[in-house]
VMD Tcl script that draws the C-alpha trace (Angstrom):
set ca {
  {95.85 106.45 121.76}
  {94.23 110.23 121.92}
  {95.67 112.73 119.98}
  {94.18 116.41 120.32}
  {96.36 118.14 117.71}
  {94.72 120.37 115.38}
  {94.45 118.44 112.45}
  {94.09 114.59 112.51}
  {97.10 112.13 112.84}
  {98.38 111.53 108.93}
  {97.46 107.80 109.18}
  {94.16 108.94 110.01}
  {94.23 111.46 107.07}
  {95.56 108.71 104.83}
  {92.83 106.54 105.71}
  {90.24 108.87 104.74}
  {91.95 109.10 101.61}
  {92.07 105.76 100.61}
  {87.93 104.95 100.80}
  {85.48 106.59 99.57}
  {82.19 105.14 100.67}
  {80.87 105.69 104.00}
  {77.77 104.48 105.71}
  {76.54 107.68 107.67}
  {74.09 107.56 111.09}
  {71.45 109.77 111.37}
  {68.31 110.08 113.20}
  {64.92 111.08 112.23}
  {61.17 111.04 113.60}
  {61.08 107.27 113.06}
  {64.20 106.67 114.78}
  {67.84 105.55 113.91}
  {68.96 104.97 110.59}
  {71.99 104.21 108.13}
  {72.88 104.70 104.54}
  {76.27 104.36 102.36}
  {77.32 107.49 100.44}
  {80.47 108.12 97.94}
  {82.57 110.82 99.83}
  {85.40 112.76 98.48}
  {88.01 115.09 100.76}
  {87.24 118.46 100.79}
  {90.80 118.90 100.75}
  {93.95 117.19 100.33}
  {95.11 114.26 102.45}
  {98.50 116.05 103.49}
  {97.16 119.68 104.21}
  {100.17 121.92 103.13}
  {98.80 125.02 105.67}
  {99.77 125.41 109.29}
  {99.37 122.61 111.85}
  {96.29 124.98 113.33}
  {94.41 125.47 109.81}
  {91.90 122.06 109.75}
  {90.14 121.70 106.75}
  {89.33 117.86 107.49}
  {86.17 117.96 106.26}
  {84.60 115.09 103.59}
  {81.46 116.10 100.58}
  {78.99 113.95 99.49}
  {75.95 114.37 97.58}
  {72.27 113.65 97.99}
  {68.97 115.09 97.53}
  {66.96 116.85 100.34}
  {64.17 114.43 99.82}
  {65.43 111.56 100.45}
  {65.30 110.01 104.05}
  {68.64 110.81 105.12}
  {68.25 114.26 103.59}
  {65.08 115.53 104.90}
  {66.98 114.27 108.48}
  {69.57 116.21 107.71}
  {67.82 119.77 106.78}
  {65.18 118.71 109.67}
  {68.11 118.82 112.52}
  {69.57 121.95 110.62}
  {66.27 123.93 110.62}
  {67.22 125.80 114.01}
  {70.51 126.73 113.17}
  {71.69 125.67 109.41}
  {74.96 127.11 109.89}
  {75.34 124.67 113.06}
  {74.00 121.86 111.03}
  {73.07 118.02 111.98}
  {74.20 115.72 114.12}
  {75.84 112.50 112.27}
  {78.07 109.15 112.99}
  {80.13 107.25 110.37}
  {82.17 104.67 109.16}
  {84.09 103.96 106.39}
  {85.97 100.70 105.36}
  {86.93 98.36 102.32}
  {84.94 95.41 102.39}
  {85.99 91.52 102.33}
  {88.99 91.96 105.13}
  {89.93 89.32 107.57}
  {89.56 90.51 110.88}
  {93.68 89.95 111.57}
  {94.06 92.93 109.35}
  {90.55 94.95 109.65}
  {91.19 98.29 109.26}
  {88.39 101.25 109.08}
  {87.16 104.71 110.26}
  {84.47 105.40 112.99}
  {83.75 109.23 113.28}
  {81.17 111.68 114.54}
  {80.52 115.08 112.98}
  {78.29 117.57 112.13}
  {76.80 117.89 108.37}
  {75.56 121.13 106.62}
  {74.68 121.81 102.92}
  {77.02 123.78 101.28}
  {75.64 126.98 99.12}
  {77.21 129.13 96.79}
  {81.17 129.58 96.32}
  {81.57 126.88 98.97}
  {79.33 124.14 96.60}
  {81.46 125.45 93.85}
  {85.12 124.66 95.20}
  {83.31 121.29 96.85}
  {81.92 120.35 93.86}
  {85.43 120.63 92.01}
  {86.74 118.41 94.97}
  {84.30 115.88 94.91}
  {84.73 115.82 90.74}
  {88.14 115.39 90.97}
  {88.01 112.41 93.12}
  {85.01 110.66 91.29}
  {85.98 111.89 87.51}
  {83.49 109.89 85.36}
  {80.95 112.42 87.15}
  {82.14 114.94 84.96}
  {82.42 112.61 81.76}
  {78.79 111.57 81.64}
  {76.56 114.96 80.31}
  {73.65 112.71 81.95}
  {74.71 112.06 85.87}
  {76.73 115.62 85.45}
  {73.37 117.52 85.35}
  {71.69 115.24 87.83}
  {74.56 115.69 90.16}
  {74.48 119.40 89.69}
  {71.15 119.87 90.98}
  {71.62 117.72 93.75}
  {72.34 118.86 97.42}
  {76.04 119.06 98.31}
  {76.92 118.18 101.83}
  {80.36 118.59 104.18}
  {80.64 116.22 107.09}
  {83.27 118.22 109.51}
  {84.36 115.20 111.47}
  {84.98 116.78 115.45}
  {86.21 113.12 116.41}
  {87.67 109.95 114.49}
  {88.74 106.42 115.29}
  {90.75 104.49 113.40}
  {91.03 100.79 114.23}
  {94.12 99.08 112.24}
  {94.40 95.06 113.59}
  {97.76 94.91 111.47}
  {98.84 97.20 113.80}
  {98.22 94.91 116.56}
  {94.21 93.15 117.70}
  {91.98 96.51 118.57}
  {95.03 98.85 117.74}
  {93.07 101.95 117.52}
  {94.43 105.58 116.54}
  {91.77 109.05 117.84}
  {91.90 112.53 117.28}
  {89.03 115.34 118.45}
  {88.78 117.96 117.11}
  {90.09 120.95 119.77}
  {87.19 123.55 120.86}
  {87.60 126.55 118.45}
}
mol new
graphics top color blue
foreach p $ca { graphics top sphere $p radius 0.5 }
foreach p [lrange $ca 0 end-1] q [lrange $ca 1 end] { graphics top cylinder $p $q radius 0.2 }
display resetview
């Protein structure tokens, strides 16, 4: 099933909102690589704007030195605004494969600055709140790189659904 609408399908939506790790793809000098990051929605599950206004976007946090993120600010040196080039999944572990369900995506990733690290930051603080509640990993957090993933195309495969039942939305050209 493709679906080209605006904003992803709601079970797709929902789906994003019920994990919140996700192992992210990248590539750098030495080749391809994975790691798992906590992500939080940038916005609410059930956007209440217009069909057209997308904010499907997810934050996570890591440093620019490590591996992933000197990959990331490498691809983003030409054009940071245009940011890097990523894939994803995210899914609950210990399923049996009758009921798998999960996420694949691919999207872009850029560090967010200013106001737009400020309203992330709330986000991602309001989905992992014990961030907040520990002065120690607060400050360590806070002077940590913030990055959005803006998915531009997601899978998601539910097998309760049906074996391989799979449900996609791109993201239109803007």
């Amino acid at each position: 099933m493709s679906d080209t609408e605006q904003r992803p399908p709601r079970e797709i939506r929902a789906a994003l909102d019920a994990h919140s790790t996700l192992t992210l793809a990248y590539a750098d000098e030495d080749g391809p690589q994975a790691c798992a990051v906590l992500y939080a929605l940038a916005g609410p599950a059930e956007p209440a704007g217009p069909p057209g206004d997308d904010a499907t976007a997810l934050l996570f946090v890591t440093s620019a030195t490590t591996r992933h993120g000197r990959a990331l600010v490498a691809a983003s040196t030409g054009d940071p605004a245009a940011g890097a080039r990523v894939a994803f999944t995210a899914q609950r572990d210990g399923q049996v494969w009758t009921a798998l369900t999960g996420l694949q995506g691919r999207g872009t990733c850029r560090r967010l600055e200013g106001a737009e690290r400020e309203a992330g930051w709330r986000a991602y603080t309001e989905r992992f709140p014990y961030v907040d509640h520990n002065d120690r990993l607060r400050q360590a957090m806070e002077r940590t790189d913030l990055w959005e993933l803006r998915p531009d195309w997601l899978r998601l495969i539910d097998n309760g659904q049906g074996f391989g039942h799979k449900t996609e939305w791109t993201r239109p050209a803007a």
